[in-house]
KOLKE-639679 format. One record per residue: residue in three letters; x, y, z of N, C-alpha, C, O in turn. Coordinates in steps of 0.001 Angstrom, whole numbers, padded with zeros to 6 digits, always signed. Example, Ala and Ser with C-alpha at 12.3 -4.5 7.8 and 13.67 -1.06 7.14 Angstrom:
<recs>
ALA+013190-005690+007800+012300-004500+007800+013200-003300+007800+014236-003319+008465;SER+012850-002250+007080+013670-001060+007140+012900+000030+007870+013409+001138+008039;
</recs>
This chain:
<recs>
UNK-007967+049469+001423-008755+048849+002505-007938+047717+003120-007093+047152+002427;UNK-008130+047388+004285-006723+046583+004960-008089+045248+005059-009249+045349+005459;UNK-007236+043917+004441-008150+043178+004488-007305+042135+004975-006095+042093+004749;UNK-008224+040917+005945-007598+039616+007090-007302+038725+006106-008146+038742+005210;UNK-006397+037939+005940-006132+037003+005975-005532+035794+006788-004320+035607+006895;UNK-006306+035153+007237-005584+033884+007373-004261+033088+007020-004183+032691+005857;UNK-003489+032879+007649-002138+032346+007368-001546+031382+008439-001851+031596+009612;UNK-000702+030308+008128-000397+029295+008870+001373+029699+009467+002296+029896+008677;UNK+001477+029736+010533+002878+030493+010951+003533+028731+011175+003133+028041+012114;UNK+004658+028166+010058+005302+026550+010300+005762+026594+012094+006119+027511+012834;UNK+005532+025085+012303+005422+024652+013587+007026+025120+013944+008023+024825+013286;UNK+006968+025928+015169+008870+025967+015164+008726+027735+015389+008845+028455+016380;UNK+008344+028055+013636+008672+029702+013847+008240+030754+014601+007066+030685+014964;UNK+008879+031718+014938+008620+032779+015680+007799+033958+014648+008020+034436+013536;UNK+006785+034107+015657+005475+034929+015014+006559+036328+014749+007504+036812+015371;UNK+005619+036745+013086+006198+037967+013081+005691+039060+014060+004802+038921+014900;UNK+006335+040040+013830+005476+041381+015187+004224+042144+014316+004319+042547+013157;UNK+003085+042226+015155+001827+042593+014222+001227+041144+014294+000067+041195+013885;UNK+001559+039955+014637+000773+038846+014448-000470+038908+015101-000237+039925+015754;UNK-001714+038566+015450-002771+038790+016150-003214+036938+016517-003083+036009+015721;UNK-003728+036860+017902-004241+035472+017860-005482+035566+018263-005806+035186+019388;UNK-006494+036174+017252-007738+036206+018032-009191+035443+018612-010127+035642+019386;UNK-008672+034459+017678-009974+033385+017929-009259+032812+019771-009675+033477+020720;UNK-008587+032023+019977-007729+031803+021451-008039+032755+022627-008427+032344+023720;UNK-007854+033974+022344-007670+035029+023461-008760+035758+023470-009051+036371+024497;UNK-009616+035833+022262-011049+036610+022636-011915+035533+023664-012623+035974+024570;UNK-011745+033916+023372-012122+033038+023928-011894+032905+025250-012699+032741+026167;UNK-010728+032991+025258-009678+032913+026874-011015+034205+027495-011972+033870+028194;UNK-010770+035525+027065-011163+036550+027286-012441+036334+027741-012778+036799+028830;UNK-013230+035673+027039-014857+035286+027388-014613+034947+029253-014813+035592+030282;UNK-013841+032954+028761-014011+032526+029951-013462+033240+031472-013722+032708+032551;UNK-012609+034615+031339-012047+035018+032447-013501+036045+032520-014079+036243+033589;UNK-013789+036414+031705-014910+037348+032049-016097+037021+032638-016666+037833+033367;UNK-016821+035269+032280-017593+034522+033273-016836+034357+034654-017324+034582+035762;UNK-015919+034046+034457-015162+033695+036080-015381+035291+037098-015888+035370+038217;UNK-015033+035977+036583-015180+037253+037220-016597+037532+037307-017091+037935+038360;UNK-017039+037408+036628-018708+037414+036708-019761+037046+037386-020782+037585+037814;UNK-019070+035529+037392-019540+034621+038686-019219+035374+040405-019885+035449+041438;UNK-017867+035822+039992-017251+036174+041946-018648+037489+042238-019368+037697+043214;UNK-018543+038176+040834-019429+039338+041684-020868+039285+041855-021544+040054+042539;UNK-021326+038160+041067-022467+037720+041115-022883+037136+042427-024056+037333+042742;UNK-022025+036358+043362-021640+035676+043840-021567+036776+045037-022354+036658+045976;UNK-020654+037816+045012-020420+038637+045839-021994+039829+046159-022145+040140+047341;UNK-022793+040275+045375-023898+040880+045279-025153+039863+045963-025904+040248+046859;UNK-025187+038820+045484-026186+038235+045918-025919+037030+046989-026252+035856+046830;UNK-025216+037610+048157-024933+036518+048937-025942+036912+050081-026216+036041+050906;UNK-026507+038143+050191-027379+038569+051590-028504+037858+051250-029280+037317+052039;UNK-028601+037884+049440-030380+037378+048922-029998+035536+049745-030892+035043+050432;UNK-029028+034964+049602-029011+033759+049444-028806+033353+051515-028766+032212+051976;UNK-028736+034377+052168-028618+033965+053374-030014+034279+053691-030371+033575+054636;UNK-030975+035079+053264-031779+035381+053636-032849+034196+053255-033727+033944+054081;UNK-032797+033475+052043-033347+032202+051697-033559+031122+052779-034420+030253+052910;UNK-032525+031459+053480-032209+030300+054429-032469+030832+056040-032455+030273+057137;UNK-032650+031862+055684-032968+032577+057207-031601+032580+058047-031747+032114+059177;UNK-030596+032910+057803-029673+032561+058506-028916+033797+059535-028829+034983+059218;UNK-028493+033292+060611-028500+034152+061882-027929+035710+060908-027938+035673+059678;UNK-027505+036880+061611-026790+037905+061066-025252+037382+061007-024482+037677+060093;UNK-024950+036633+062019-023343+036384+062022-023129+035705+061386-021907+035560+061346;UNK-023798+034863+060522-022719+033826+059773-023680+034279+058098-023521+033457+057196;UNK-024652+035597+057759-025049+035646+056601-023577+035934+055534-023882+035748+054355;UNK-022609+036198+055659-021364+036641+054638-021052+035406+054832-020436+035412+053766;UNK-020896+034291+055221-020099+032838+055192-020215+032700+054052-019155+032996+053502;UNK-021120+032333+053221-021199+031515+051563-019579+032810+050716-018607+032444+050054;UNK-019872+033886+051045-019174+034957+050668-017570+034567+051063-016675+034292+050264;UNK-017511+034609+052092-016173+033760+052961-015790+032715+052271-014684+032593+051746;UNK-016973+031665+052234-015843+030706+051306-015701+030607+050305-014903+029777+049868;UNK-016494+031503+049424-016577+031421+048035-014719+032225+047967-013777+031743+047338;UNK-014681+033786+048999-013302+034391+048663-012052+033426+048540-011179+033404+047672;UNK-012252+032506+049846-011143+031712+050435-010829+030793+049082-009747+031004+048534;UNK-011656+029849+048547-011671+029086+047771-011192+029814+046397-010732+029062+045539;UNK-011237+030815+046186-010888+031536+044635-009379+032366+044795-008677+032729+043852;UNK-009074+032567+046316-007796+033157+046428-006609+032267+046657-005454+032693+046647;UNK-007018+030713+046914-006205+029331+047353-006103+028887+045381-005149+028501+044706;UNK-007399+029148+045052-007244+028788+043609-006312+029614+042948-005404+029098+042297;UNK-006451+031045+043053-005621+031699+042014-004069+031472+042066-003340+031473+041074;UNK-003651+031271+043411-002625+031619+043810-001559+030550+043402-000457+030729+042884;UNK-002165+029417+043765-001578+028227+043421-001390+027284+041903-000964+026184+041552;UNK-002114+028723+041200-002285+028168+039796-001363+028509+039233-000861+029534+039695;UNK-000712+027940+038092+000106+029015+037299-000543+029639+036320-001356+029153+035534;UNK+000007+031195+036425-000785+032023+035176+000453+032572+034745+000839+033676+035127;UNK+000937+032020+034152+001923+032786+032868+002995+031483+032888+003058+030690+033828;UNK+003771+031418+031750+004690+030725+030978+003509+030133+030032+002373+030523+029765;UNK+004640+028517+029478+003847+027530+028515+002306+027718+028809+001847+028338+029769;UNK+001653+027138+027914+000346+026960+028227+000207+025218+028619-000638+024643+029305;UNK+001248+024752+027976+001296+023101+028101-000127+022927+028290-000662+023664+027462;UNK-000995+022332+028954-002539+021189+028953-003483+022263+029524-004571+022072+030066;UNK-002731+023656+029254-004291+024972+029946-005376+024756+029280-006483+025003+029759;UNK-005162+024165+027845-006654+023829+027215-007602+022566+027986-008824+022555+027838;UNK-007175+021938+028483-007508+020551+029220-007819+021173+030156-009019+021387+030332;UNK-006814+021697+031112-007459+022218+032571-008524+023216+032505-009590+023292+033117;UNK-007942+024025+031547-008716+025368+031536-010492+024832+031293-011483+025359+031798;UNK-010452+023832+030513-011671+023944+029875-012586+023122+031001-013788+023310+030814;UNK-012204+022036+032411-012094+021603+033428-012421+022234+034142-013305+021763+034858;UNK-011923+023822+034477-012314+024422+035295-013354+025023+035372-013791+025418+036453;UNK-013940+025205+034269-014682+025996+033661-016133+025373+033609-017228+025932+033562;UNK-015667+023564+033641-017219+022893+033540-017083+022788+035038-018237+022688+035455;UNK-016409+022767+035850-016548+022782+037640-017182+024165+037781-018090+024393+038580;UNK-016635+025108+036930-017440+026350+037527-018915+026155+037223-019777+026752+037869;UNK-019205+025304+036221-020831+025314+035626-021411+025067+036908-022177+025820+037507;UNK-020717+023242+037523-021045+022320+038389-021383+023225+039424-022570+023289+039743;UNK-020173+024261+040276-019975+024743+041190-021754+025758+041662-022542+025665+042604;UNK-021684+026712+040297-022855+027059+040424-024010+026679+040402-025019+027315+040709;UNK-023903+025497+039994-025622+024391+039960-025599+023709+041294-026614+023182+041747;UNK-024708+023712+041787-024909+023381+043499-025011+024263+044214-025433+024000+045340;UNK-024634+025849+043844-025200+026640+044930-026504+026893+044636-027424+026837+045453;UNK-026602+027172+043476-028183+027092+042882-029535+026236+043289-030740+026411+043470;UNK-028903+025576+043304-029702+024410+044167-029858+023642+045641-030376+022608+046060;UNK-029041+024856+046218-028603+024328+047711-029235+024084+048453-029554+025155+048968;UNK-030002+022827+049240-031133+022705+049701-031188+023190+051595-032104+023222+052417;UNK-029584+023530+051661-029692+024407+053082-028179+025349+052971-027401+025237+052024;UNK-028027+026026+053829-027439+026941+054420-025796+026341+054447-024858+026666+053718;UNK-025835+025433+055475-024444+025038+055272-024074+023973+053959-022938+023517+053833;UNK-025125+023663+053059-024726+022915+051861-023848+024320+051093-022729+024586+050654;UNK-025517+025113+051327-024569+026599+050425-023329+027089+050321-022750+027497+049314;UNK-022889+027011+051638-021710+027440+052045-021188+026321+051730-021031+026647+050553;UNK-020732+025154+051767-019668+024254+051065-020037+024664+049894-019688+025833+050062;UNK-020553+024651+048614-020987+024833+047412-019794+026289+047139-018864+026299+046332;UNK-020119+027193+047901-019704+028360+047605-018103+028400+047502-017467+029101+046714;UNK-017324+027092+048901-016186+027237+048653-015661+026320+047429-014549+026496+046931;UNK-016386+025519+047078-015970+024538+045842-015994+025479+044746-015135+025496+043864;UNK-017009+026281+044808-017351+026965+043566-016528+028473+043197-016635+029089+042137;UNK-015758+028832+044284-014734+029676+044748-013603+028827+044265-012835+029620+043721;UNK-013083+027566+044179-011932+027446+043649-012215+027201+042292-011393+027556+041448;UNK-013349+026597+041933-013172+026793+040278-013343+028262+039793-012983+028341+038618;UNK-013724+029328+040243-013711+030606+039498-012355+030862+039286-012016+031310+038191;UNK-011393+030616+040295-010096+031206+040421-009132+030006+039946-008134+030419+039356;UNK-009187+029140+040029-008521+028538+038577-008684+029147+037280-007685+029652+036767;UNK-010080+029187+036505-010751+029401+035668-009978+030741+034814-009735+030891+033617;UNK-009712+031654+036069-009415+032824+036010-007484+032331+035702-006908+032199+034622;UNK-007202+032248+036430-006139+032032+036458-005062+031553+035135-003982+031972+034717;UNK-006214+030199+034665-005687+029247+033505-006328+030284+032401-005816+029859+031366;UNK-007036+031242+032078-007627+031728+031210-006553+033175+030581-006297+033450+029408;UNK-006009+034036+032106-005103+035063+032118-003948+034280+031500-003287+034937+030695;UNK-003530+032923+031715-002498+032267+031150-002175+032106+029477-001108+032135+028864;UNK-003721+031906+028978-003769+031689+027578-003920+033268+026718-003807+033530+025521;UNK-004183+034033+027761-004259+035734+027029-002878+036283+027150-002415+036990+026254;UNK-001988+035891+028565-000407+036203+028571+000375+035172+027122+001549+035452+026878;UNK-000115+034354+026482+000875+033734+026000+000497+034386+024587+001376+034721+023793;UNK-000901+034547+024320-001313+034792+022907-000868+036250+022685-001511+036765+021770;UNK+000104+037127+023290+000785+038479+023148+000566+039015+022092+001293+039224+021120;UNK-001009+039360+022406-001771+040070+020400-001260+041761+020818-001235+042540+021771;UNK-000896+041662+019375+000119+043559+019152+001296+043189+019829+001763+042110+019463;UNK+001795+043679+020559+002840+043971+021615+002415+043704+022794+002948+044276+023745;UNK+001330+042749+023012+000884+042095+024509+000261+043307+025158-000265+043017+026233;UNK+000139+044926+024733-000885+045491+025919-002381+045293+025064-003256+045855+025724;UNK-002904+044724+023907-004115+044033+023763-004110+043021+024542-005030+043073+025359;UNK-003360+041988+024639-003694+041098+025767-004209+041437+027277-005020+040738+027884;UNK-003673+042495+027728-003588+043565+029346-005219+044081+028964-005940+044091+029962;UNK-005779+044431+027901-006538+045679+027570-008111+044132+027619-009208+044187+028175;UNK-007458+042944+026758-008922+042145+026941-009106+041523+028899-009998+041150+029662;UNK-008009+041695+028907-008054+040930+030827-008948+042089+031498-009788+041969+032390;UNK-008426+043526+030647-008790+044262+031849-010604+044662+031488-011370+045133+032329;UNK-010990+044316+029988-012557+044544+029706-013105+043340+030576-013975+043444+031441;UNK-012423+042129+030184-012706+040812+031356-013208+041170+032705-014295+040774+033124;UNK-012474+041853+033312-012663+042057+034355-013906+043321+034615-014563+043009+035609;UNK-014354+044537+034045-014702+045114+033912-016506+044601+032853-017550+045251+032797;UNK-016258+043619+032381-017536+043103+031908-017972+042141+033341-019146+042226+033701;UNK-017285+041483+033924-017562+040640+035202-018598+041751+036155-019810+041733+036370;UNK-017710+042515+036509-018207+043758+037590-019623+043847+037225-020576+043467+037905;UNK-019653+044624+035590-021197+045184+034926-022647+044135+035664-023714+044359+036235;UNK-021610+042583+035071-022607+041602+034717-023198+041357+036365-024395+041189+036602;UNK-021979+041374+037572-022641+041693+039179-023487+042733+039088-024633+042292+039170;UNK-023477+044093+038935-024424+044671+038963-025802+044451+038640-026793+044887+039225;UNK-025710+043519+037359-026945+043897+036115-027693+042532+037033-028919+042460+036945;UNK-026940+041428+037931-027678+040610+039207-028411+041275+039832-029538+040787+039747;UNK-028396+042373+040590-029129+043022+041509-030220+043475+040902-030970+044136+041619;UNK-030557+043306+039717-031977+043804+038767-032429+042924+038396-033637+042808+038186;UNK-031501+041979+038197-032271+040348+037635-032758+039611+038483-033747+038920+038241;UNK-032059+039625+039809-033038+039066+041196-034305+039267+041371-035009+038285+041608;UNK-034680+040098+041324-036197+040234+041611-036947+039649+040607-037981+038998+040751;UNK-036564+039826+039931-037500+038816+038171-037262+037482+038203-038204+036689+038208;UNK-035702+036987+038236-035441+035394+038309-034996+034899+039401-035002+033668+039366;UNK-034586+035365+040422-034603+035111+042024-032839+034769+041776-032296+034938+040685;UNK-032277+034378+042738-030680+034229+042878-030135+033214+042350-028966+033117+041978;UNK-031338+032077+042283-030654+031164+042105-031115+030678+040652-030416+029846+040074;UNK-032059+031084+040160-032674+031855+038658-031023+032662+038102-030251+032461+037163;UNK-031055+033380+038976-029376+034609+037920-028201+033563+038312-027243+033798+037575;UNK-027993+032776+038966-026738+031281+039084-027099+030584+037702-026306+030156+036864;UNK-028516+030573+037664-028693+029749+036226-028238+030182+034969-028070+029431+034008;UNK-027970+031806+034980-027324+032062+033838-026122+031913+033665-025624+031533+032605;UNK-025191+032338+035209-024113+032270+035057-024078+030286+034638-023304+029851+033786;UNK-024610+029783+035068-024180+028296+034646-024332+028491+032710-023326+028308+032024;UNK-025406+028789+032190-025355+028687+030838-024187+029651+030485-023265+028857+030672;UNK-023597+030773+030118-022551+031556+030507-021193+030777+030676-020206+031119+030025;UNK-021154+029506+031745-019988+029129+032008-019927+027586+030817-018965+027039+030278;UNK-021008+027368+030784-021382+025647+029964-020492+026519+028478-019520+025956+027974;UNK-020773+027305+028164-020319+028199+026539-018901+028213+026480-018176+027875+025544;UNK-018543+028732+027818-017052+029267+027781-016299+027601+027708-015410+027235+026938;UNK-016848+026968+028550-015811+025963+028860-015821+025129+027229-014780+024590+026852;UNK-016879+025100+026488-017128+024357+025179-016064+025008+024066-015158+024489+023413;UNK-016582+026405+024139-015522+027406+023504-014373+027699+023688-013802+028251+022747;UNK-013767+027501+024683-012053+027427+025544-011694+026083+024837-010652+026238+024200;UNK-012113+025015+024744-011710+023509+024595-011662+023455+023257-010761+022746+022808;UNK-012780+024311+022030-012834+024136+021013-011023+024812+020107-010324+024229+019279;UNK-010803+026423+020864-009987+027244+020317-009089+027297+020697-008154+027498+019922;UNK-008825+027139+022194-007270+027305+022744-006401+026138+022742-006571+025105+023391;UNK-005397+026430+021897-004639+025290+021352-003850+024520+022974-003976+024895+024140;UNK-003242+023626+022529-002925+022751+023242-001175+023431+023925-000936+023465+025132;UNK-000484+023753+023182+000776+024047+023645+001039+025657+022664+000205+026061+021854;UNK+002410+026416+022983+002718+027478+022604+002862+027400+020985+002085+028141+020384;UNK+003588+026749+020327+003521+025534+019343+002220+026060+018214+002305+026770+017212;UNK+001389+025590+018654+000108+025116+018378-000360+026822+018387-000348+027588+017424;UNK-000747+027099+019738-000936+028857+019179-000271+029506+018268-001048+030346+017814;UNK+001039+029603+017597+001313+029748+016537+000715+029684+015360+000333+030654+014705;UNK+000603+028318+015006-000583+028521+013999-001880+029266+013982-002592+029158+012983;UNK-002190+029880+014811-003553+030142+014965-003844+032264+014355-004789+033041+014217;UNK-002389+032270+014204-002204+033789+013632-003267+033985+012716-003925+033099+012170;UNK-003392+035269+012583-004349+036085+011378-003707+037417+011649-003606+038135+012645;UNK-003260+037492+010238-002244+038977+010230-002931+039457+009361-003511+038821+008480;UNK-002937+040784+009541-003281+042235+008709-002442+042456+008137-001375+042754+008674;UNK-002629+042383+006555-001945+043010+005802-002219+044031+004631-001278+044531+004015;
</recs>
């Protein structure tokens, strides 16, 4: 029977091959999967949230607009891959802005608040995302395509969780299903800060090899 142990890899050495870092990257894994979660949540229920507000036909996709703009200025400009250097600091930063981000659209008491809300809340998803793909590229569990394989359930649990919005609207209203994604994002960012170590260094230790 193949049983885990726990083991401390000395500060310095290079992980053997087979090392696994799973507490870090299932974590990382969470918070990219709220971030994605949020965009499609975000992306599904933007007609419910123009319609709240009564807003003309031409400008109902705006909150949508800036939520894209704000998460594609975020991703881009972030770094996602090398050191992790302070991704636990930022990462876990971005992650309570994403809480923030969504408790202001949630609560948007008009139309164009919404829409600022949406682009603030558009750059913390895509940081979020960004600094999170960073800590799953560095934690290279197996031969790094487990790392590729949790980004890509990440992404693929995000999608589900947009869908499973369009059923939860009618029961908790839009800004009711923002409230989850806020509890959702309050977890990740607690849980990112608790596990993902501070430098490359530091993830080292965090191995659990099968032997």
């Amino acid at each position: 029977m193949t049983a885990v142990i726990p083991t401390r890899t000395p500060r310095g050495a290079t992980p053997k091959q087979g090392t696994l870092r799973w507490a870090p990257a299932l974590w990382a894994a969470y918070a990219q999967a709220v971030a994605f979660a949020a965009a499609a949540v975000t992306a599904f229920l933007v007609t419910d949230i123009a319609a709240e507000f009564q807003a003309s036909p031409g400008t109902r996709l705006w909150p949508l607009g800036a939520f894209a703009l704000g998460l594609v200025v975020a991703a881009n400009t972030t770094r996602r891959t090398g050191a992790l250097g302070r991704a636990r600091y930022t990462g876990a930063i971005a992650l309570g802005a994403l809480a923030l981000g969504a408790t202001a659209l949630a609560l948007a008491p008009a139309f164009g608040f919404a829409i600022g809300a949406a682009g603030a809340f558009g750059v913390a998803v895509g940081t979020a995302i960004a600094l999170s793909g960073r800590v799953l590229t560095a934690a290279e569990i197996g031969d790094g395509s487990a790392s590729v394989a949790l980004s890509a359930a990440a992404l693929l649990t995000g999608i589900a969780a947009g869908v499973g919005a369009l059923f939860a609207a009618p029961l908790y209203g839009w800004r009711g299903v923002l409230g989850l994604v806020v509890v959702a994002a309050v977890l990740a960012a607690w849980k990112f800060a608790e596990y993902v170590p501070d430098d490359d260094a530091a993830l080292r230790e965090c191995d659990v090899r099968f032997v």
